[in-house]
TIKE-891499 format. One record per residue: x, y, z of N, C-alpha, C in turn; residue in three letters. Coordinates in steps of 0.1 Angstrom, whole numbers, padded with zeros to 4 digits, always signed. Each point is the difference from the previous one (the first is absolute). Example, Ala and Ser with C-alpha at 12.3 -4.5 7.8 and 13.67 -1.06 7.14 Angstrom:
% TIKE-891499
+0132-0057+0078-0009+0012+0000+0009+0012+0000ALA-0004+0011-0007+0009+0011+0000-0008+0011+0008SER
This chain:
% TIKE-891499
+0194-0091+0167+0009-0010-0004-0007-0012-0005UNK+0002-0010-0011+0001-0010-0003+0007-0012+0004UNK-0008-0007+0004+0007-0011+0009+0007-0009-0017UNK+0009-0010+0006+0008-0002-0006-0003-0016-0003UNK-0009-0002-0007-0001-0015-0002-0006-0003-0012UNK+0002+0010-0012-0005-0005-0016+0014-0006-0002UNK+0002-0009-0001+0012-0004-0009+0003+0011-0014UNK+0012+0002-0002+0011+0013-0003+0001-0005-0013UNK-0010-0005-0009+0006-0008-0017+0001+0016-0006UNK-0001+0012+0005+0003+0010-0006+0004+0011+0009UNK-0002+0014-0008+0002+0010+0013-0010+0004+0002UNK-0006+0002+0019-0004+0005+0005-0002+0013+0008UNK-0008+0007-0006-0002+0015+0011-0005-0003+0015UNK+0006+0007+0007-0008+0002+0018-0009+0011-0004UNK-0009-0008-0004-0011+0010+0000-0011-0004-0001UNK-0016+0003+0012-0011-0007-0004-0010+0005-0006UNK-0001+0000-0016-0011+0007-0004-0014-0009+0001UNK-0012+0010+0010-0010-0003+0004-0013+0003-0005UNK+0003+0007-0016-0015+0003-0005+0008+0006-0017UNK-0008-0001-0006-0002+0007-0011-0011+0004-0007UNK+0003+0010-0007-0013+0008-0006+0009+0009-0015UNK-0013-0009-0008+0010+0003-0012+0016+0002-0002UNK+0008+0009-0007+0012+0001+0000+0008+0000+0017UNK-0010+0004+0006+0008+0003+0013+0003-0013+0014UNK+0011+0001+0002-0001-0010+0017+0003+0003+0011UNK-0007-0003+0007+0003+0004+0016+0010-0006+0010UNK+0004+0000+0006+0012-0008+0004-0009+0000+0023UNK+0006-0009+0003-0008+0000+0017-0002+0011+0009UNK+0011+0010-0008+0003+0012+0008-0006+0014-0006UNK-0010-0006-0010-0004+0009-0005+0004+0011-0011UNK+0011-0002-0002+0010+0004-0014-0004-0004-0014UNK+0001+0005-0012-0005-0003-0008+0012+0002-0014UNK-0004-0012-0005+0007+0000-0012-0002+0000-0014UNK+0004+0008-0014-0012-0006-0011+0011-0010-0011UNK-0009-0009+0002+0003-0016-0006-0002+0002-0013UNK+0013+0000-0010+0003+0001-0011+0004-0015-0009UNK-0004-0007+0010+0004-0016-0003-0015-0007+0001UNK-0012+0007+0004-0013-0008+0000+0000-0010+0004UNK+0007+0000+0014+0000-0017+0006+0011-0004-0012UNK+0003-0013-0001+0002-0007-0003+0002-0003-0019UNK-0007+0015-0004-0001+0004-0012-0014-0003-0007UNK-0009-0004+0017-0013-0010-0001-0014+0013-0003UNK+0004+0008+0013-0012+0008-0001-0003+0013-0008UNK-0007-0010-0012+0000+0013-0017-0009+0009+0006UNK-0013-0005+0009-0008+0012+0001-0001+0006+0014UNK+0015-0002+0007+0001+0011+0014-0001-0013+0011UNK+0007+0001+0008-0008-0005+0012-0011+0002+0008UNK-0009-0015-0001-0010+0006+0008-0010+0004-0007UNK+0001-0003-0011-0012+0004-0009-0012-0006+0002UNK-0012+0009+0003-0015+0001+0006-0003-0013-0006UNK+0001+0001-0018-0012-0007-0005+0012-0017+0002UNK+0010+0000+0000+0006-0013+0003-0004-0006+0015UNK+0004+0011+0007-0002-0004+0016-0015-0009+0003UNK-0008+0008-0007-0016-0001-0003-0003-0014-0004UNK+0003-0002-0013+0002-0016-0004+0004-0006+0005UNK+0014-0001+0006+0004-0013+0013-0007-0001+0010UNK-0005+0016+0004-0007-0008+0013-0012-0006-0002UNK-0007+0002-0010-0015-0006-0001+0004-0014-0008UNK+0013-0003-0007+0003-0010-0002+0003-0011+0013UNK+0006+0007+0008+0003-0006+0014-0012-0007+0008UNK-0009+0007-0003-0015+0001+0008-0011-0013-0008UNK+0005-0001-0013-0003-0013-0007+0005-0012+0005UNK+0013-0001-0012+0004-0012+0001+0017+0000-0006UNK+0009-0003+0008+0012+0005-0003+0010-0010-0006UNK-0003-0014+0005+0007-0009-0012-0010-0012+0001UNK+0007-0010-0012-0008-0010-0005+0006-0010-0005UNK+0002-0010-0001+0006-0007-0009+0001-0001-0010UNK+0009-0002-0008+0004+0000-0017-0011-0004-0003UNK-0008-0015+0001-0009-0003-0008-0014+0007-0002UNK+0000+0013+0009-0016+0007+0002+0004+0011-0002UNK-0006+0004-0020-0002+0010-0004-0007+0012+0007UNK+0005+0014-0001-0005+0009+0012-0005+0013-0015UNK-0009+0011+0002-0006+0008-0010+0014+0010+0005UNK+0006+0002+0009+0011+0009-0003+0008-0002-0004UNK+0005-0012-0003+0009-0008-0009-0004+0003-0016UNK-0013-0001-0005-0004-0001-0010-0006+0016-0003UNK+0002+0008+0008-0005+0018-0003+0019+0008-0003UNK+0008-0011+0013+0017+0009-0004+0004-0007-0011UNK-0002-0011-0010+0004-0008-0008-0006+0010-0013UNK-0013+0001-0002-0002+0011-0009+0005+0013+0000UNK+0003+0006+0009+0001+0012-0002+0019+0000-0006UNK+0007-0010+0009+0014-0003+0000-0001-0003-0023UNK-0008-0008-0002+0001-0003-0013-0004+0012-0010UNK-0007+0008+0003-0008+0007-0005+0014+0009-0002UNK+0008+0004+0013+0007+0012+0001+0014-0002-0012UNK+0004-0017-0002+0011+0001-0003-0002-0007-0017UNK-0013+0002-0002-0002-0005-0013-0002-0011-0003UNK-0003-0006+0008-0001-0020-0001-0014-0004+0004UNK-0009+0010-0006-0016+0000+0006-0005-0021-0002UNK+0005-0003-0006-0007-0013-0004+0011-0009+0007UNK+0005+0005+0008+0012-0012+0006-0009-0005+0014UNK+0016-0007+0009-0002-0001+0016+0007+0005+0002UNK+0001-0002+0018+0005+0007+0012+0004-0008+0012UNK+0006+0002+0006+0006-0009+0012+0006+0008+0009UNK-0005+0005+0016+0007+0011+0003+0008-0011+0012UNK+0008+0006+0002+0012-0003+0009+0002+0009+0011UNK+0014+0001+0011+0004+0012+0008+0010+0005-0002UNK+0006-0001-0010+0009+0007-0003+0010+0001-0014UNK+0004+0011-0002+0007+0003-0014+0005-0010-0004UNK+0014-0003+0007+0007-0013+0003-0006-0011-0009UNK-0008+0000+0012-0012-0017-0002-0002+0002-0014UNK-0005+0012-0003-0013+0001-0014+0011-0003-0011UNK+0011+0007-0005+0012-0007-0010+0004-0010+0004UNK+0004-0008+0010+0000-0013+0001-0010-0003-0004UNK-0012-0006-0001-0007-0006-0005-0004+0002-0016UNK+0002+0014-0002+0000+0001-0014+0010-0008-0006UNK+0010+0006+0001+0013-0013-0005-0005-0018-0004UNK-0004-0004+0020+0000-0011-0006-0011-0011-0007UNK-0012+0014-0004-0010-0001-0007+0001+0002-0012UNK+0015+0008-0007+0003+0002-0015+0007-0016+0000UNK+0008-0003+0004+0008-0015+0001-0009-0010-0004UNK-0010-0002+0011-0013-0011-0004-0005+0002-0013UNK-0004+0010-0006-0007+0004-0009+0007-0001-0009UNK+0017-0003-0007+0007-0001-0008+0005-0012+0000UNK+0004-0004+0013+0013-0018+0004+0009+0011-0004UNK+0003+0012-0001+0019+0001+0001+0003+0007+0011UNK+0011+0002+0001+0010+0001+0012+0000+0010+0000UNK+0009+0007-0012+0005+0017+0005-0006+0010-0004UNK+0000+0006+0005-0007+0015+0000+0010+0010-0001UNK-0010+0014-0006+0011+0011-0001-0004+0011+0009UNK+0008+0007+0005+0000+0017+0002+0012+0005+0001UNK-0005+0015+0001+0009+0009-0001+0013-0002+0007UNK+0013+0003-0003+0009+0000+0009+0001+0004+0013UNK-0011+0013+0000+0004+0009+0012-0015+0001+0005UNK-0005-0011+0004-0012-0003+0004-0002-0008+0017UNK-0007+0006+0004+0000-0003+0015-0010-0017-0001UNK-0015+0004-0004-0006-0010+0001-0009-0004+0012UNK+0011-0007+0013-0008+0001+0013+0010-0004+0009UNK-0005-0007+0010+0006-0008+0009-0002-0015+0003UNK-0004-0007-0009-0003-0014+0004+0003-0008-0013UNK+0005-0010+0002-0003-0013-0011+0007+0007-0011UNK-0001-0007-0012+0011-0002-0008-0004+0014-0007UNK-0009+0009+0000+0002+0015-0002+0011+0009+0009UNK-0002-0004+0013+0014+0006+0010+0014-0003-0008UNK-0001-0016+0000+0014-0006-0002+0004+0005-0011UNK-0006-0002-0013+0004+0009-0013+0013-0010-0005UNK-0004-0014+0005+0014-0008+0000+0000-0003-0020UNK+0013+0001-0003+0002-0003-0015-0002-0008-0007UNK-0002-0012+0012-0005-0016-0010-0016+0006-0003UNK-0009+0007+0006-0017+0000-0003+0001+0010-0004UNK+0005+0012-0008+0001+0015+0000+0016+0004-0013UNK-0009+0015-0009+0012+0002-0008-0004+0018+0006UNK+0012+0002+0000-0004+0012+0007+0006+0011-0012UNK-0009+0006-0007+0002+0011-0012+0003+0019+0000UNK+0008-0003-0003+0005+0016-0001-0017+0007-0015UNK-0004+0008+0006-0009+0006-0017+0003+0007-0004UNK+0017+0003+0000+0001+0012-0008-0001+0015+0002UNK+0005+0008-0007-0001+0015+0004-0011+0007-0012UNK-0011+0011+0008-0008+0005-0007+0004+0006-0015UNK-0004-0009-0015-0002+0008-0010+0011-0006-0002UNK+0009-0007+0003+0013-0007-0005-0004-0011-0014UNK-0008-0005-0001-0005-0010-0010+0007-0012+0004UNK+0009-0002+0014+0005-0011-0002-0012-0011+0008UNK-0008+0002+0007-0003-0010+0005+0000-0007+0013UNK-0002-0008+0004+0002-0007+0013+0014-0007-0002UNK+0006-0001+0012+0015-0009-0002-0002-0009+0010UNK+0003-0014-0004-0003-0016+0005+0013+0002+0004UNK+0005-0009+0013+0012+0001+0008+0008-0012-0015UNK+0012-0001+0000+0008-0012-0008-0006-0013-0003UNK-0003-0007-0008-0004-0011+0000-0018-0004-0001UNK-0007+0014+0009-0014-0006+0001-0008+0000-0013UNK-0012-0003+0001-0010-0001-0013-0012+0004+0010UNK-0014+0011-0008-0010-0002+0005-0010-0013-0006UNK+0004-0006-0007-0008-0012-0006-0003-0010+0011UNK+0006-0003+0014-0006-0004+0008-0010+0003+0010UNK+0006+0015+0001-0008+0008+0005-0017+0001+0005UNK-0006-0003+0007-0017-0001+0006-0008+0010+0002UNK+0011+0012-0002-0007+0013+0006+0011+0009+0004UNK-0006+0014-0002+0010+0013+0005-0009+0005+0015UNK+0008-0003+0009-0009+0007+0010+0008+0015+0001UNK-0008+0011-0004+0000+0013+0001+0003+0008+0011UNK+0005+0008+0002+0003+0012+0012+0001+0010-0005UNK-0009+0013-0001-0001+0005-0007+0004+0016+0007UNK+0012-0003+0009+0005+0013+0006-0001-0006+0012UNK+0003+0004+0011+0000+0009+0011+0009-0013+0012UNK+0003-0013-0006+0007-0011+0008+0011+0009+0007UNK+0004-0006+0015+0007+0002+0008+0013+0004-0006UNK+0007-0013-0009+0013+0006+0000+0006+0011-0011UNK-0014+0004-0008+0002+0014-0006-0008+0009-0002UNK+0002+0005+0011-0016+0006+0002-0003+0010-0009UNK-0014+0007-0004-0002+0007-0010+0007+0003-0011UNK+0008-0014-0004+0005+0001-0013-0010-0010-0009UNK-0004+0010-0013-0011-0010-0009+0005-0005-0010UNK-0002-0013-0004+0005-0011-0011-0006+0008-0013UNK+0008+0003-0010+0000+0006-0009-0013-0009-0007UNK-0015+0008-0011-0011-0007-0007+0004-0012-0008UNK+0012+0008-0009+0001-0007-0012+0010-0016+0003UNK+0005+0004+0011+0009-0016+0001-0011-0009+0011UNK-0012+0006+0003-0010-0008+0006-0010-0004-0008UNK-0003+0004-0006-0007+0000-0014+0004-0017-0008UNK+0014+0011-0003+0008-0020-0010+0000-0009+0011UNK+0003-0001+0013-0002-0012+0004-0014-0006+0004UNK-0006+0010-0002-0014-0011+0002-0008+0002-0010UNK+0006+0002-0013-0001-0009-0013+0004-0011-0001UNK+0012+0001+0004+0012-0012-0001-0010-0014+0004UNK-0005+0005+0016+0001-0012+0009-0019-0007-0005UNK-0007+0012-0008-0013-0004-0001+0007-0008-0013UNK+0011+0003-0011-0001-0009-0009+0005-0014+0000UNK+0005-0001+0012+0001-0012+0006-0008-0009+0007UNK-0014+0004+0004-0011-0007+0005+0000+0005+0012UNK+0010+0012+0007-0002+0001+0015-0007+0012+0007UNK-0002-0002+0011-0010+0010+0006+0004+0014+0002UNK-0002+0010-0001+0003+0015+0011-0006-0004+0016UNK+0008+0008+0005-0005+0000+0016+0004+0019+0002UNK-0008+0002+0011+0004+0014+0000-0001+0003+0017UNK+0011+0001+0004+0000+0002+0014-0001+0016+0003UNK-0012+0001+0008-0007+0013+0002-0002+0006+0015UNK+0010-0013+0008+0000+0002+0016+0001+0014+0002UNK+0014+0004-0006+0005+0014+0002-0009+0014-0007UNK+0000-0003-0015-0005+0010-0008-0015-0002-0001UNK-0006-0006+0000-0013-0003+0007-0010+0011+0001UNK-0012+0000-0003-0009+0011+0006+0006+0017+0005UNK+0006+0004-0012-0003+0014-0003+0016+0002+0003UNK+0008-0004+0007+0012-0003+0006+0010+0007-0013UNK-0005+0002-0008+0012+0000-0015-0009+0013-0011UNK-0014+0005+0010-0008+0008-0012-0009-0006-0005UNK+0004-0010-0001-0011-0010-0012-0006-0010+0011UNK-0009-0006-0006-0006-0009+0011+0008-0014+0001UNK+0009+0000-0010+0007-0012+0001+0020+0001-0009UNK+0008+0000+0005+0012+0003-0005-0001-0007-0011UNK-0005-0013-0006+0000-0003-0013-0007+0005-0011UNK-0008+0015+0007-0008+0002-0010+0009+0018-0006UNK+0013-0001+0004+0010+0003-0005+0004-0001-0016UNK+0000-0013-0003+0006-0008-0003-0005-0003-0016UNK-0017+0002+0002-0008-0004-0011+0001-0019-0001UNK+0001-0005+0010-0003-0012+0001-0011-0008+0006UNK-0004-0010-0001-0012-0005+0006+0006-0014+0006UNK+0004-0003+0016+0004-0012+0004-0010-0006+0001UNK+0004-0017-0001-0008-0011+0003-0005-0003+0016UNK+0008+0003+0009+0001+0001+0011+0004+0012+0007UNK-0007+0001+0012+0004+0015+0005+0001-0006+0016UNK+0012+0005+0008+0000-0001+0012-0002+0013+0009UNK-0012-0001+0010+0001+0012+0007+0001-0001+0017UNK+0008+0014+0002+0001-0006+0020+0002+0018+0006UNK-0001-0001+0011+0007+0014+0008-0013+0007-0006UNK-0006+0010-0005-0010+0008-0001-0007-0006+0001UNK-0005-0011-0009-0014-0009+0003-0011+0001+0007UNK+0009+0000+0015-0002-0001+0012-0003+0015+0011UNK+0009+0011-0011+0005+0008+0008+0002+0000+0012UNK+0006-0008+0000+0011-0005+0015-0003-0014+0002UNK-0017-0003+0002-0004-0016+0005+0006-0007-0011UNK+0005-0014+0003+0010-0006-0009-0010-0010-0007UNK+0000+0005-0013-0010-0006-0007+0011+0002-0012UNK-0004-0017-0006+0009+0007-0017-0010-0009-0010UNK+0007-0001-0016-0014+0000-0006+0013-0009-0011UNK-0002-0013-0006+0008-0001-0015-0014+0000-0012UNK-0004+0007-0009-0011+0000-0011+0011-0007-0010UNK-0012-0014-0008+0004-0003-0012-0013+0004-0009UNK+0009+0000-0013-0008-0002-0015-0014-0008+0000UNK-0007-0002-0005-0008-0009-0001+0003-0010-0006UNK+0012+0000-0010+0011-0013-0007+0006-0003+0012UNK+0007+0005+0008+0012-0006+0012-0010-0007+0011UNK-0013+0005+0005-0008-0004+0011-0004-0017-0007UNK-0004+0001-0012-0002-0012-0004+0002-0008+0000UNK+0018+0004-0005+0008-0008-0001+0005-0008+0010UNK-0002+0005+0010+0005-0003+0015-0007-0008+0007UNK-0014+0001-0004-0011+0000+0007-0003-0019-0006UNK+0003+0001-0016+0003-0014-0005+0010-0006+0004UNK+0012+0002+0004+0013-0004+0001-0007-0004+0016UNK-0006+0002+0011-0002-0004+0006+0009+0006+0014UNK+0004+0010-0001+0008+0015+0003-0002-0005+0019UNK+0005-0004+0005-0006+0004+0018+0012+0006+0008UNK-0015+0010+0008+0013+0012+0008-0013+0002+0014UNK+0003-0005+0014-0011+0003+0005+0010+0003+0020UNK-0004+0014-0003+0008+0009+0014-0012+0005+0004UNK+0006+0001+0020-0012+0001+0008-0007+0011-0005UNK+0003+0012-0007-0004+0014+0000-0005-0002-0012UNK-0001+0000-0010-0004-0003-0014-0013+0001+0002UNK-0005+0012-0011-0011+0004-0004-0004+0006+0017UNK+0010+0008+0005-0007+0002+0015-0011+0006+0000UNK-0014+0004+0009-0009+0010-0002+0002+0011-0003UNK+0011+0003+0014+0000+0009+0007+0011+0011-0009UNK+0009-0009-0006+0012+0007-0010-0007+0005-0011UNK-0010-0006-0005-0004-0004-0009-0011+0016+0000UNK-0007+0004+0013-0006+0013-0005+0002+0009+0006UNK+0017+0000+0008+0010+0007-0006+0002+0009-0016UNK+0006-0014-0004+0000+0003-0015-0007+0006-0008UNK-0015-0005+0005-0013+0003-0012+0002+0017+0003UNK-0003+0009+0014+0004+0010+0001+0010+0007-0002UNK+0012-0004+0000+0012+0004-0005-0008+0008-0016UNK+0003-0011-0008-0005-0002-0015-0015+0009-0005UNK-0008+0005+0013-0011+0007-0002+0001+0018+0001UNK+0009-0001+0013+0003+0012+0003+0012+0008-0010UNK+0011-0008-0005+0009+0011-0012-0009-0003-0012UNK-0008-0006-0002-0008+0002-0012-0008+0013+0000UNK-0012+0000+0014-0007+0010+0005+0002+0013-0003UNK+0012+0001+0009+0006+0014+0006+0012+0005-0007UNK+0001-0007-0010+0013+0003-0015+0013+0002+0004UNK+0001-0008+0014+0014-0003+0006+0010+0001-0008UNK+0001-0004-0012+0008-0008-0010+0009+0013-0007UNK-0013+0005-0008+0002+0017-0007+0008+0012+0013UNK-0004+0001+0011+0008+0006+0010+0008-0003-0001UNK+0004-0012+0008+0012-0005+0004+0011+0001-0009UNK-0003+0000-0013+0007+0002-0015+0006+0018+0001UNK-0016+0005+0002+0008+0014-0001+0011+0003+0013UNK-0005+0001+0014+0012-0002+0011+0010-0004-0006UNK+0003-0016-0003+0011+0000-0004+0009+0009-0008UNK-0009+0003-0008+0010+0012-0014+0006+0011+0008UNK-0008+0005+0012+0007+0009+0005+0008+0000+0009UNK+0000-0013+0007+0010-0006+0007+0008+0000-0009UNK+0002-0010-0007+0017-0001-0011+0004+0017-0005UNK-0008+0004-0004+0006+0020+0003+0004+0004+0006UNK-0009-0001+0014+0008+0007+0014+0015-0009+0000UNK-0005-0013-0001+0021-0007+0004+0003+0004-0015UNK+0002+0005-0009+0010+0007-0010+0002+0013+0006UNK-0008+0011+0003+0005+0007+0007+0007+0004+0012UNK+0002-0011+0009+0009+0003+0007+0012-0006-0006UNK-0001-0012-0008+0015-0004-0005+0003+0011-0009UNK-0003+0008-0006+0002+0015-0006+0013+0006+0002UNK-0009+0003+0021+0010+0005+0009+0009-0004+0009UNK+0001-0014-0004+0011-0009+0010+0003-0007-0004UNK+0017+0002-0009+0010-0011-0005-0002-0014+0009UNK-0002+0001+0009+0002-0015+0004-0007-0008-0002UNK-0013+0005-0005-0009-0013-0008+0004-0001-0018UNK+0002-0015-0003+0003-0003-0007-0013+0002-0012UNK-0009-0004+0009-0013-0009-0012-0014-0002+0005UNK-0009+0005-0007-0012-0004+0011-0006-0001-0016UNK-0010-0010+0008-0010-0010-0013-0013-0004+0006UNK-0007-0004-0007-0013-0003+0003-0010-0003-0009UNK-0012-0004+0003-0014-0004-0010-0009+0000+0009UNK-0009+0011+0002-0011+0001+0008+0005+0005+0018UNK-0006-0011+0005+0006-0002+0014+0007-0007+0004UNK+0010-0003-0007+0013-0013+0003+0010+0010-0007UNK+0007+0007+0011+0014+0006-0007+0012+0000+0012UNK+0013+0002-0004+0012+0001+0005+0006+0010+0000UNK+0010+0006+0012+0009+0006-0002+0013-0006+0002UNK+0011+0001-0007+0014-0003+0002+0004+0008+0000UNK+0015-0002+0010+0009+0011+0004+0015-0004-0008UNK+0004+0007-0005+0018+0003-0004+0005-0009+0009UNK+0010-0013-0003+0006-0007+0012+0010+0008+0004UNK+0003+0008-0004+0014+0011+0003-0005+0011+0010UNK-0020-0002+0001+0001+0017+0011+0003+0001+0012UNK+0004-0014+0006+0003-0002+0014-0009-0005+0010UNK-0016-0001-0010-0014+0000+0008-0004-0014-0006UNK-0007-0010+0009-0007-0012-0008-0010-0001+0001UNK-0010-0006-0004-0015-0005-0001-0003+0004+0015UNK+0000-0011+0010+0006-0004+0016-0002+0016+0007UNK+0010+0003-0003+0004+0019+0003-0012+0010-0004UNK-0002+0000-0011-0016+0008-0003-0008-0004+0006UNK-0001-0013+0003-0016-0005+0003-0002+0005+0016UNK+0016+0000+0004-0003+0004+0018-0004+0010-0004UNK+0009+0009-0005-0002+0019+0003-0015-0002-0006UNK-0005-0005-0009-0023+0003+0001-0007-0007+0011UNK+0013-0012+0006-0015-0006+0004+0005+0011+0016UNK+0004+0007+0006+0003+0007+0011-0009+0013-0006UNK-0004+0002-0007-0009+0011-0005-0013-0005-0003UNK+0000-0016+0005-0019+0004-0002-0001-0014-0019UNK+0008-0003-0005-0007-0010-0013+0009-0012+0000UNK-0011-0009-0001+0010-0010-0006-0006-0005-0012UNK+0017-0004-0006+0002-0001-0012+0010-0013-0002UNK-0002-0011-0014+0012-0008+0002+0011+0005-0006UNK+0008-0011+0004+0014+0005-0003+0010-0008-0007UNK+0010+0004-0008+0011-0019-0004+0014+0011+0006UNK+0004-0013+0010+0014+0006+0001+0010+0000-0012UNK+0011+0003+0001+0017-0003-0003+0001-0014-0012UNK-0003-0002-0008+0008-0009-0006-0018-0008-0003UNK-0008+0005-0003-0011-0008+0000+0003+0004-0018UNK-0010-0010-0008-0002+0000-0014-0003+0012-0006UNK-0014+0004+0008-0008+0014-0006+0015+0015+0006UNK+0008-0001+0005+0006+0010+0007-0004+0001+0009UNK+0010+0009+0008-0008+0006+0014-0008+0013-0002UNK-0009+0001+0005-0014+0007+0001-0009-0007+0009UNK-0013+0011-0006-0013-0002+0006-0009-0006-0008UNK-0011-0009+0007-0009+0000-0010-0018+0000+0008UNK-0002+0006-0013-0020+0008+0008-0007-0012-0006UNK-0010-0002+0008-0015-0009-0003-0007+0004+0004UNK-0011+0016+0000-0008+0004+0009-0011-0008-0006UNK-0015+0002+0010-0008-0002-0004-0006+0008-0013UNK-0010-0004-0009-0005+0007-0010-0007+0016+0005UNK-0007-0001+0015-0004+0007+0003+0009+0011+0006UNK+0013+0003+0001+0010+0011+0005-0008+0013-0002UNK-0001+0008+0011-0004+0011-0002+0010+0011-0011UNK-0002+0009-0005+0010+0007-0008+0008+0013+0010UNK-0008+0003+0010+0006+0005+0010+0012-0008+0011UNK-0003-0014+0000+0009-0006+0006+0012-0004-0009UNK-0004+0001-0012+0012-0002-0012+0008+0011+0000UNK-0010+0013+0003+0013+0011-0005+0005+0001+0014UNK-0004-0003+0015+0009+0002+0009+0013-0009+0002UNK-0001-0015-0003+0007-0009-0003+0010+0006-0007UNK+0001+0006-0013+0010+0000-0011+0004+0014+0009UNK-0004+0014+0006+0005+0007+0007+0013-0007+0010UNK-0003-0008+0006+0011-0005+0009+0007-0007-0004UNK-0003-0005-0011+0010-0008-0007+0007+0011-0005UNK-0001+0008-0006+0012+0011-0005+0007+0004+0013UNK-0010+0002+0016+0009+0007+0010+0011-0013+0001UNK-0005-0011+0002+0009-0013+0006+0016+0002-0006UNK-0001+0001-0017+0015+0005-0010+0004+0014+0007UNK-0010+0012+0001+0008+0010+0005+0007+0003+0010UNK-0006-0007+0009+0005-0005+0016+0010-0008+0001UNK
């Protein structure tokens, strides 16, 4: 049992998981579960990974924080490899602890760098949890519909707005909470960050989620055929240790850097996050994390078409790499909630959206890139027993 004193800001399982190893988790009693959610949607290369574990701890054995003002070589080894990965080889880096944090700061680094106020994204964009990316409030923010694939119409501005004020499109390039594995059509992402570059303003590309192989590609904007000014990264980074990363342009770092830009948090440039990261960034390069994880996915989104094949009561399953959903018929009698028991009493967990959520009710998978294909096809086995049963 689980003693009872995390504060409840969500729901919690009675249950203590006490170890993990790659896809898999152990629970106190020795039971085991396979984690289709990768932690947190953090751990791209398994839990527990040798060559990560390896780096923190001889990171630990160094030197594990430092103050903002004292440049560290692992700061300056995860800053290259971070710029290198996302195209911005001639830019900077600023790592942070979290997703959250890393688009807040991007944000209020596109603002400085312009003097304007509002910003754009997608309608159906998550973003984070903090500061005026959480809030999404309408006085600093136009929030744009882009249209349906191959429609020629465009992005659609709510009544009244203009992007001429506009400072920047901060991007989400799939996989946000409140729709999950639904992807923003090219061509109406495309016109708007024409739009907003012919206005003098920045791209931003929030990559917390789709991030490091998460989507197939090494980056969900590179979907897209675009090249952002700014990139926010969080949750893989780290593979689990809370390290996040915002990369600017070599125009935006400048820019910032003249404007006289200050941002100084106790963790910043941490060592220890920091070669985290470098390893993170070494190892799916290495070991072609990226290319696998791509293929798995394809066969995952196969296996869930074939069972929805055989079982009217799923509506729809979707996906891009390793970020996919299933939804269920709101008529079969069964909700997100209701599936998720019947697997997780079999041994996986998986997330879930109840009754009345945006994306429907369903499931949704984030395994690690490393998923074995034997544990894929037993997974999708029970998931057909769970409907037959």
């Amino acid at each position: 049992m689980v003693e009872d004193r995390i504060l409840a800001c969500h729901a919690i399982r009675d249950v203590d998981f006490t170890r993990g190893e790659n896809c898999w988790l152990r629970d106190a009693r020795g039971r085991r579960w396979l984690d289709l959610e990768s932690g947190s949607w953090s751990a791209v290369l398994g839990h527990a990974h040798p060559r990560i574990n390896r780096a923190l701890k001889e990171g630990i054995d160094r030197v594990i924080h430092l103050n903002v003002r004292y440049p560290n070589r692992s700061a300056e080894e995860a800053a290259e490899r971070v710029l290198a990965a996302v195209g911005l080889p001639d830019g900077k880096c600023v790592f942070l602890t979290s997703g959250s944090e890393a688009v807040e700061f991007a944000v209020q680094a596109v603002r400085r760098l312009t003097g304007r106020p509002f910003l754009a994204t997608l309608a159906h964009s998550y973003l984070g949890a903090l500061g005026s990316a959480g809030r999404k409030d309408p006085r600093e923010w136009i929030l744009v519909e882009p249209g349906l694939p191959g429609s020629g119409a465009g992005p659609h501005l709510p009544e009244g707005a203009s992007l001429d004020a506009v400072g920047g499109f901060v991007f989400e390039p799939g996989g946000g909470s409140p729709d999950f594995g639904r992807f923003p059509p090219a061509d109406g992402v495309r016109d708007l960050v024409d739009r907003v570059r012919e206005n003098g303003g920045f791209v931003v590309s929030n990559e917390v989620t789709t991030g490091l192989g998460r989507t197939g590609l090494w980056f969900g904007f590179q979907h897209y055929g675009i090249r952002p000014d700014v990139v926010a990264l969080g949750k893989a980074l780290g593979n689990g240790y809370p390290v996040s990363a915002v990369a600017f342009s070599r125009e935006a770092a400048r820019g910032l850097e003249a404007a006289g830009f200050h941002h100084a948090q106790s963790h910043q440039n941490n060592p220890l996050g920091c070669a985290a990261a470098r390893e993170v960034l070494d190892t799916l390069r290495e070991e072609g994390w990226i290319e696998r994880g791509a293929e798995t996915g394809a066969a995952f989104l196969e296996g869930l078409r074939q069972v929805r094949d055989r079982h009217p009561e799923i509506r729809d399953v979707r996906g891009r790499g390793m970020l996919l959903a299933l939804e269920l018929d709101p008529g079969c009698g069964l909700d997100g909630y209701g599936l998720y028991e019947r697997l997780w009493e079999r041994g996986f967990v998986t997330g879930y959206y109840p009754a009345g959520y945006p994306s429907g009710t369903g499931l949704r998978f984030d395994p690690s890139l490393t998923l074995e294909r034997e544990n894929l096809d037993r997974f999708l086995e029970e998931l057909d027993g769970a409907f037959r049963r």
